[in-house]
C-alpha positions as CSV (number, residue, x, y, z in Angstrom):
1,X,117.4,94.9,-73.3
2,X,113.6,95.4,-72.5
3,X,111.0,93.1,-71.9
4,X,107.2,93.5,-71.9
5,X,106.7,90.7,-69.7
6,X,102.8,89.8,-71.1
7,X,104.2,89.7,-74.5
8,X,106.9,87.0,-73.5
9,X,104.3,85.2,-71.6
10,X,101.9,85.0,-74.3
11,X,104.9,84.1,-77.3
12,X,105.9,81.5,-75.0
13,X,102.4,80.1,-75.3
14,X,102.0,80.6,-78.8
15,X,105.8,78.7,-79.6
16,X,105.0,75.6,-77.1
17,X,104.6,72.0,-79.2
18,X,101.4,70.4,-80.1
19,X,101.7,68.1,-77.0
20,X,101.3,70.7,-74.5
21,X,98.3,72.3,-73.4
22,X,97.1,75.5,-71.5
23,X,94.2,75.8,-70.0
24,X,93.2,79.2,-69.3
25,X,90.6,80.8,-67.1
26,X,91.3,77.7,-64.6
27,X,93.2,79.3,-61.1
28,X,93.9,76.3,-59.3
29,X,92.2,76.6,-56.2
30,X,93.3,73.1,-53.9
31,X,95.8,70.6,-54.4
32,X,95.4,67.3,-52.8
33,X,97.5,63.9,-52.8
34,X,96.1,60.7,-54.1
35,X,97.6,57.2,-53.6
36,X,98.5,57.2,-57.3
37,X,99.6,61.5,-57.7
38,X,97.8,63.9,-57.3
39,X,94.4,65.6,-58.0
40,X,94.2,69.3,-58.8
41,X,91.1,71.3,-58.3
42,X,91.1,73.9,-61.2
43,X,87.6,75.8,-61.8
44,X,84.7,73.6,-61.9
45,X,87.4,71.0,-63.0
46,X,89.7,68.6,-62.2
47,X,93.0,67.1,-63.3
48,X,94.5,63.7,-61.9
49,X,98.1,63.5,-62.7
50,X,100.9,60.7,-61.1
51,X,103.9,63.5,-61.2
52,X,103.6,67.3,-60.6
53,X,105.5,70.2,-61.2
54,X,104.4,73.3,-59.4
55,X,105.6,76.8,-61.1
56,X,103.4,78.9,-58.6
57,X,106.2,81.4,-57.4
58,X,104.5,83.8,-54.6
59,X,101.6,81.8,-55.0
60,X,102.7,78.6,-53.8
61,X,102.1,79.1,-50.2
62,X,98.2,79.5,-50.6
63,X,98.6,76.6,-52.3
64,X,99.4,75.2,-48.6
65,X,103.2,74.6,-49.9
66,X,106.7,76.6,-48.5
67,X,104.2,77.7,-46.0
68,X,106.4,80.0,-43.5
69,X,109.4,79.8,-45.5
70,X,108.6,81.8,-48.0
71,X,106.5,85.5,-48.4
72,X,104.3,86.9,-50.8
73,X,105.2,90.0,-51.5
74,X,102.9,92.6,-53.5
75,X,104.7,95.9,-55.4
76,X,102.8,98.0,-57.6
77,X,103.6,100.5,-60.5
78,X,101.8,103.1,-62.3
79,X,101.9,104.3,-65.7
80,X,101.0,107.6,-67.2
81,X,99.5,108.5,-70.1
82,X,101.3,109.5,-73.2
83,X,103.4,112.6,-73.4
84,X,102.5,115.2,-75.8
85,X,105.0,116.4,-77.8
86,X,105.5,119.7,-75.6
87,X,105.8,117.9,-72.6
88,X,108.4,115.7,-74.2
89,X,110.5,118.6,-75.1
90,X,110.2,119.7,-71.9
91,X,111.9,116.7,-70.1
92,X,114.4,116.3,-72.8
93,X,117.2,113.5,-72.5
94,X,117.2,110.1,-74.3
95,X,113.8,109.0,-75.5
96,X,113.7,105.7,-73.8
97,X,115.2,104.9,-71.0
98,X,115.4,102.8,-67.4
99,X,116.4,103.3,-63.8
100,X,116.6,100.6,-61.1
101,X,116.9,100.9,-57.4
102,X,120.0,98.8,-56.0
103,X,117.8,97.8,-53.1
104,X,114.2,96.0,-54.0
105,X,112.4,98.0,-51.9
106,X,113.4,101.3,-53.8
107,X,111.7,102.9,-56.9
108,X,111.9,101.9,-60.7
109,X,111.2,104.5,-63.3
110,X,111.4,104.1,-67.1
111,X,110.5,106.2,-69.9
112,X,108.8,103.9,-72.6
113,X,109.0,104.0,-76.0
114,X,105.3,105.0,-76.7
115,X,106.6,107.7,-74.2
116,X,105.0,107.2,-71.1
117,X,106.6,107.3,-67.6
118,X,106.0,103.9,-65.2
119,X,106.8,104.5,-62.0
120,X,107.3,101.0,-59.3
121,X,107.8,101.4,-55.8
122,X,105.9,100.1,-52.4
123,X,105.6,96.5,-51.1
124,X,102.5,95.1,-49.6
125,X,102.4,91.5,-47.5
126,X,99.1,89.9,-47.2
127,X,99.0,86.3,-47.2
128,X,95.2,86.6,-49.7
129,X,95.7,86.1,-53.4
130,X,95.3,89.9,-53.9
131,X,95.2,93.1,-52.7
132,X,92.4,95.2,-51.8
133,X,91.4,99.1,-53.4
134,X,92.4,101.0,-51.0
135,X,96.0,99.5,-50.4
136,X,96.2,99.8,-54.2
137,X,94.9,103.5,-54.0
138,X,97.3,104.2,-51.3
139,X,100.3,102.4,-53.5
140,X,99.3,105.2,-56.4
141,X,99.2,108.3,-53.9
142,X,103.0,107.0,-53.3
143,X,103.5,107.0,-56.9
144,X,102.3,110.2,-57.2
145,X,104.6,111.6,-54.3
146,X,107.9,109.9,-56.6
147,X,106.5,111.4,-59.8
148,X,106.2,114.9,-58.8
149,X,109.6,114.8,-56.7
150,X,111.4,113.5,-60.2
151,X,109.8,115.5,-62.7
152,X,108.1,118.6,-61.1
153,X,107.4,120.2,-64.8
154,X,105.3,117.3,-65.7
155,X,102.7,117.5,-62.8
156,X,99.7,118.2,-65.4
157,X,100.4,114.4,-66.8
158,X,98.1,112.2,-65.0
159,X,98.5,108.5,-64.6
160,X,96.2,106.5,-66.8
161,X,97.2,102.5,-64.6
162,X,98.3,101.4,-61.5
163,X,98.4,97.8,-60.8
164,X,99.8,95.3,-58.3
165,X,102.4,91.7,-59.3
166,X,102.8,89.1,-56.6
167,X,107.0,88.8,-55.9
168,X,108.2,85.3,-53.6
169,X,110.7,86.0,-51.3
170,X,112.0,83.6,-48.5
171,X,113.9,84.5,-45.7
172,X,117.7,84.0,-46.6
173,X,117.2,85.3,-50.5
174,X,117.7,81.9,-52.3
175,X,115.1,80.5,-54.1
176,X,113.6,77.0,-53.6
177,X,114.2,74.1,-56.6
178,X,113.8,70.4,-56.2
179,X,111.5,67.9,-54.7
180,X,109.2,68.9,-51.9
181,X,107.4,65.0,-51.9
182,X,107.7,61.9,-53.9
183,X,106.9,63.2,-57.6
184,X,105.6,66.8,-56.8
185,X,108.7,69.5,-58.0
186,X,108.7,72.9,-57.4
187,X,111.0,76.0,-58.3
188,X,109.7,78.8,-57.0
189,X,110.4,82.1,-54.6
190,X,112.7,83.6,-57.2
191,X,113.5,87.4,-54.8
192,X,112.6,89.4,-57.3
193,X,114.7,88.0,-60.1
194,X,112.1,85.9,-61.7
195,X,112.6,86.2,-64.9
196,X,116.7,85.5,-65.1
197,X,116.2,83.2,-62.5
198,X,113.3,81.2,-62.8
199,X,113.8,80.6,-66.5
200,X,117.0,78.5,-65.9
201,X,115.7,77.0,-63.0
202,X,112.4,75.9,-64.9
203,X,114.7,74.5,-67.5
204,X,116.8,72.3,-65.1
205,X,113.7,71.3,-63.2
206,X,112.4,68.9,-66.4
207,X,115.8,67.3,-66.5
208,X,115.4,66.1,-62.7
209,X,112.6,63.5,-62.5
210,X,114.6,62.1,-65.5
211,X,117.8,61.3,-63.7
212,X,119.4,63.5,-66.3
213,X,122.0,65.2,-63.8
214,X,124.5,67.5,-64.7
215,X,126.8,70.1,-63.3
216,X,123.9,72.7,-63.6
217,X,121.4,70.5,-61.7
218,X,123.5,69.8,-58.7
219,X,124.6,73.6,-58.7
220,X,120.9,74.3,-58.8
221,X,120.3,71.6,-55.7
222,X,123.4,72.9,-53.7
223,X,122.5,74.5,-50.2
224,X,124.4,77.4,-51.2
225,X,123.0,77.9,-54.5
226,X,119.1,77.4,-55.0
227,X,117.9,75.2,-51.8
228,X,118.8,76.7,-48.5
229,X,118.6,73.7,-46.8
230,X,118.6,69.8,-47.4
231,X,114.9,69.8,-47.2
232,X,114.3,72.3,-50.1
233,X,114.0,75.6,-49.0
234,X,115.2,78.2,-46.9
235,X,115.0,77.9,-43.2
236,X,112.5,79.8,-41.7
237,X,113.5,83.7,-40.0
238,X,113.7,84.4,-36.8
239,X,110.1,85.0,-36.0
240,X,108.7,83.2,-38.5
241,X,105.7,84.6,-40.2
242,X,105.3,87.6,-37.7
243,X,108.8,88.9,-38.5
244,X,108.1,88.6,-42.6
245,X,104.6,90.5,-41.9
246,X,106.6,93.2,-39.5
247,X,109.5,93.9,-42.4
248,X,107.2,93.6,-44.8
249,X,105.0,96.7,-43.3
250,X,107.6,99.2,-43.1
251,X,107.5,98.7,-47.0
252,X,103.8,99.8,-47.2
253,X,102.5,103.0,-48.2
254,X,102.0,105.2,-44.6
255,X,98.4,105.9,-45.4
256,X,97.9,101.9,-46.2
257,X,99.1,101.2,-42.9
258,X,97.4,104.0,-41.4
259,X,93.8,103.0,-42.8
260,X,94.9,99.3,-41.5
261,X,95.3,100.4,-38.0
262,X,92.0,102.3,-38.3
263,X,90.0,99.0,-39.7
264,X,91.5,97.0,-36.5
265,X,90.1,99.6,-33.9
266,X,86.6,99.3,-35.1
């Protein structure tokens, strides 16, 4: 099965009840604990609440939680244009198809339906909220590299997008679910498996503040399963955040880190 991620999210949004309500165009920018809850600085507004739930994933640690226990990780992918009917003839094969790496770090290619070829490889750690041109640039010149070295007779087929996703990833592979203070809950850091993953665990954390345990809740809560540790998360690598900044550069493009070591001599 395929899914167009933005098309979930947005049907989501369009199926929720009456009593909910998005606010778009709002990126949270602090959160800060009151004696009552909580007050969250979104835009040039604010929201006071009394219980929280936190569904930030790799963006929970600049929201000053998980801090050092878990990474935010940035991939990219590129997507080319259409293929012409001649150059579809010329790959051949099925019409629509997908191939994923067995390790994260390796490339994803899929031919689409409208017939395009997406290419996804390359991982990026920076602990801002986004990623700057020239890492992305760099990112696409890697794309380029996997394109041509799969399908040499379509090297007249540019690509018309490349853009970056934020992944979490903590430093034993388990995700984090539960309670990280009195009324604030979080699942989050989902290791590239987001959408399997943090769609159950979203689902079991509403039934927690409720006292509404079950077997999948405390399988959720086990250190084995979602936690890590007692505390809520995973404990922290060897290194801490020097050794998740070292992996995470041998995943970058060459050229990325090449113009970083440059930047850092001037």
């Amino acid at each position: 099965m395929t899914v167009q991620p933005a098309a979930l999210v947005r049907g989501l949004a369009r199926s929720l009840p009456p009593a909910v309500e998005i606010f778009e165009g709002s990126p949270v920018g602090r959160i800060r604990r009151l004696k009552s809850g909580f007050e969250v600085a979104a835009g040039s507004a604010r929201l006071v609440c009394r219980r929280l739930f936190l569904a930030a994933n790799g963006y929970t640690p600049g929201l000053g939680f998980l801090r050092h226990r878990a990474s935010p990780r940035w991939s990219f992918g590129s997507l080319t244009r259409p293929l012409t009917a001649a150059e579809q003839r010329r790959l051949g094969g099925q019409t629509q198809w997908g191939v994923l790496a067995c390790d994260p770090a390796g490339s994803t290619v899929r031919r689409t339906s409208d017939q395009r070829i997406l290419i996804r490889n390359t991982f990026h750690y920076t602990p801002e909220l986004g990623v700057s041109r020239e890492v992305r640039d760099a990112a696409r010149e890697r794309h380029r590299t996997a394109f041509l070295a799969r399908f040499p007779g379509l090297r007249d087929v540019p690509f018309e997008y490349t853009w970056s996703g934020l992944y979490g990833v903590s430093g034993n592979g388990q995700p984090f679910f539960g309670e990280l203070g009195p009324n604030l809950f979080t699942a989050a850091v989902f290791n590239f498996a987001g959408l399997a993953m943090g769609t159950a665990a979203g689902r079991l954390l509403a039934d927690l503040p409720l006292g509404m345990g079950s077997p999948l809740v405390e399988a959720a809560r086990a250190p084995t399963q979602f936690r890590g540790t007692a505390a809520g998360g995973a404990p922290e690598p060897p290194g801490g955040r020097l050794a998740v900044s070292a992996e995470a550069r041998f995943d970058q493009p060459p050229t990325a880190m090449a113009r970083d070591r440059k930047g850092k001599q001037q």
